[in-house]
TIMARFI-988267 format. One record per residue: residue in one letter; x, y, z of N, C-alpha, C in turn. Coordinates in pm, whole numbers, padded with zeros to 5 digits, always signed. Each point is the difference from the previous one (the first is absolute). Layout:
! residues N
AXYZXYZXYZ/...
***
This chain:
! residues 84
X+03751+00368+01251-00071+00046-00118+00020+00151-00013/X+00045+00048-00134+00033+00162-00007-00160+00028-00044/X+00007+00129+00038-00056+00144-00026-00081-00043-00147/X+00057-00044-00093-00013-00002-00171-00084-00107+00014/X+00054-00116+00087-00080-00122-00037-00154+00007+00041/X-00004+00028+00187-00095+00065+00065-00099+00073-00129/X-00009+00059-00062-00048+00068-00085-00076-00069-00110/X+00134-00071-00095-00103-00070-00044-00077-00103+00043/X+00061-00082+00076-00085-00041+00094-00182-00016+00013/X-00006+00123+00031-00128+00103+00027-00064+00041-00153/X+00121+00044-00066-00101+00019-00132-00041-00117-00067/X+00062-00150+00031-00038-00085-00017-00115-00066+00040/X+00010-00008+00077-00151-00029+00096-00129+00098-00027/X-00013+00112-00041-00106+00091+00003+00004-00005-00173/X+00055-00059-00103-00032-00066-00092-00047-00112-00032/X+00035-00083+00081-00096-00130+00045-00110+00010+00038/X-00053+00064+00077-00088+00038+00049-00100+00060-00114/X+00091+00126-00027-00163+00075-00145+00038-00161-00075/X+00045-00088-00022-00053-00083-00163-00079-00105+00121/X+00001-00029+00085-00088-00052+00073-00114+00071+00027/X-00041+00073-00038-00126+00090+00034-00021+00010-00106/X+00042+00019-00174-00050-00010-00116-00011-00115-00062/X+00039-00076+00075-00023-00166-00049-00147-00061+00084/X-00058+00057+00108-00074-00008+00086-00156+00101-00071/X+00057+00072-00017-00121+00126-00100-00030-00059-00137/X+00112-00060-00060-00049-00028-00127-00017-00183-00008/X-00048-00024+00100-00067-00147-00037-00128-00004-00028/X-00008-00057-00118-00118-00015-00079-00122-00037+00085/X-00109-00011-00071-00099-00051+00045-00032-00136-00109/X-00086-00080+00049-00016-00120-00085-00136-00055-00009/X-00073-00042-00065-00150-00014-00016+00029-00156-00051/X-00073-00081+00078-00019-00154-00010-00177-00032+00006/X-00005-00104-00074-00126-00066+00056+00017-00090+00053/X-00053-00038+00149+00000-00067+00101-00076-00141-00040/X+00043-00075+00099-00049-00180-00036-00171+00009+00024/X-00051+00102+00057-00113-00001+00026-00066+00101-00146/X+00066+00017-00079-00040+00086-00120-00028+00176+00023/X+00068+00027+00125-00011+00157+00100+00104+00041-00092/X+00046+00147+00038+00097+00139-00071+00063-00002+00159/X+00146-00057-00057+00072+00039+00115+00123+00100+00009/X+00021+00097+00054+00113+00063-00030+00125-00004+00080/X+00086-00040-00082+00131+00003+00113+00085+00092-00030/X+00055+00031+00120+00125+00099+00000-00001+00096+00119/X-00148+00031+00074-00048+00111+00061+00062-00060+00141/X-00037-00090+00038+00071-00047+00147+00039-00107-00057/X+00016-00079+00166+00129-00185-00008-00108-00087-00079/X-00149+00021-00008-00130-00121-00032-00070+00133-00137/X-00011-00113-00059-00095+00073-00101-00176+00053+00075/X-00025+00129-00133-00148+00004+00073-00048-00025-00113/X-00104-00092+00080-00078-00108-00091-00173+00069-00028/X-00017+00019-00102-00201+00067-00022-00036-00106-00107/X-00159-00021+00017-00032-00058-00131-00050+00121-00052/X-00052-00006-00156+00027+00063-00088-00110+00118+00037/X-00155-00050+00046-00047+00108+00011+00026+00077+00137/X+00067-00022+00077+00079+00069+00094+00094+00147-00029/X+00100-00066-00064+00067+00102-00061-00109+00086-00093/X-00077+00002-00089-00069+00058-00057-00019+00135+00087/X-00086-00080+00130-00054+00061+00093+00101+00123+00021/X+00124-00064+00030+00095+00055+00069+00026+00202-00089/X+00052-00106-00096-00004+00125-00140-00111+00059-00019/X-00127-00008-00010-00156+00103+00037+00053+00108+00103/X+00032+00023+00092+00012+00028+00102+00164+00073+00067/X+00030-00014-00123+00175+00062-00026+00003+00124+00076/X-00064+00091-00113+00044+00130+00037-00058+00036+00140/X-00091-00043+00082-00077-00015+00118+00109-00055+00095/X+00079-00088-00002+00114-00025+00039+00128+00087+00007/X+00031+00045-00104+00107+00081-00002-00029+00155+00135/X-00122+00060-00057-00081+00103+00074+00008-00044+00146/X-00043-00120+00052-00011-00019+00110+00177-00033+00056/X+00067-00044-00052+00151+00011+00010+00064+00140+00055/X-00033+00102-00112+00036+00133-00014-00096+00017+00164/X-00110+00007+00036-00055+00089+00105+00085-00078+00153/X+00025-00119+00007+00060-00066+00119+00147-00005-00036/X+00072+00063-00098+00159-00003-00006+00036+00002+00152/X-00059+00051+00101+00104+00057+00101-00045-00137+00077/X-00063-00070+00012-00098-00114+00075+00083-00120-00040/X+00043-00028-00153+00029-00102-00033+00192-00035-00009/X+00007-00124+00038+00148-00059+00002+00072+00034-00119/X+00126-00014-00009+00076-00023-00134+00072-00117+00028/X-00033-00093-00008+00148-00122+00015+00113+00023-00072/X+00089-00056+00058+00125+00027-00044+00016-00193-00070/X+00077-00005-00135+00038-00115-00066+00114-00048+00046/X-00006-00076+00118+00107-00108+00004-00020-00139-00017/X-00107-00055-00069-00024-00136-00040+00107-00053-00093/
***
């Protein structure tokens, strides 16, 4: 294998890679109602997360209280990485 090929090669692969990481970032999210009549959302992990309705409500009351508490434990909390 020459020098040229080697190359692209590599620029090949590390283009694969970014559209695999923007194909991974830009998957939607999806809002279903569940057989049990719940708000389920898929897209976030491999299983949907499933709330009934006044759950999520709850959830959303309590947003910006969330975000805040996010922001003060940034250094505390994981980032997973998307390989599902």
């Amino acid at each position: 294998m020459t020098d040229a090929e080697r190359e692209e090669l590599e620029r090949l692969r590390q283009e694969n890679e970014q559209l695999r990481r923007k194909v991974e970032r830009g998957k939607t999210l999806e809002l279903r109602v569940s057989p049990k009549k719940a708000l389920s959302v898929y897209g976030l992990n491999r299983f949907p997360v499933t709330l009934y309705k006044e759950q999520w409500e709850r959830l959303l009351d309590i947003s910006d209280t969330i975000r805040e508490f996010i922001k003060q434990h940034e250094s505390e909390l994981a980032v997973r990485d998307k390989q599902e």
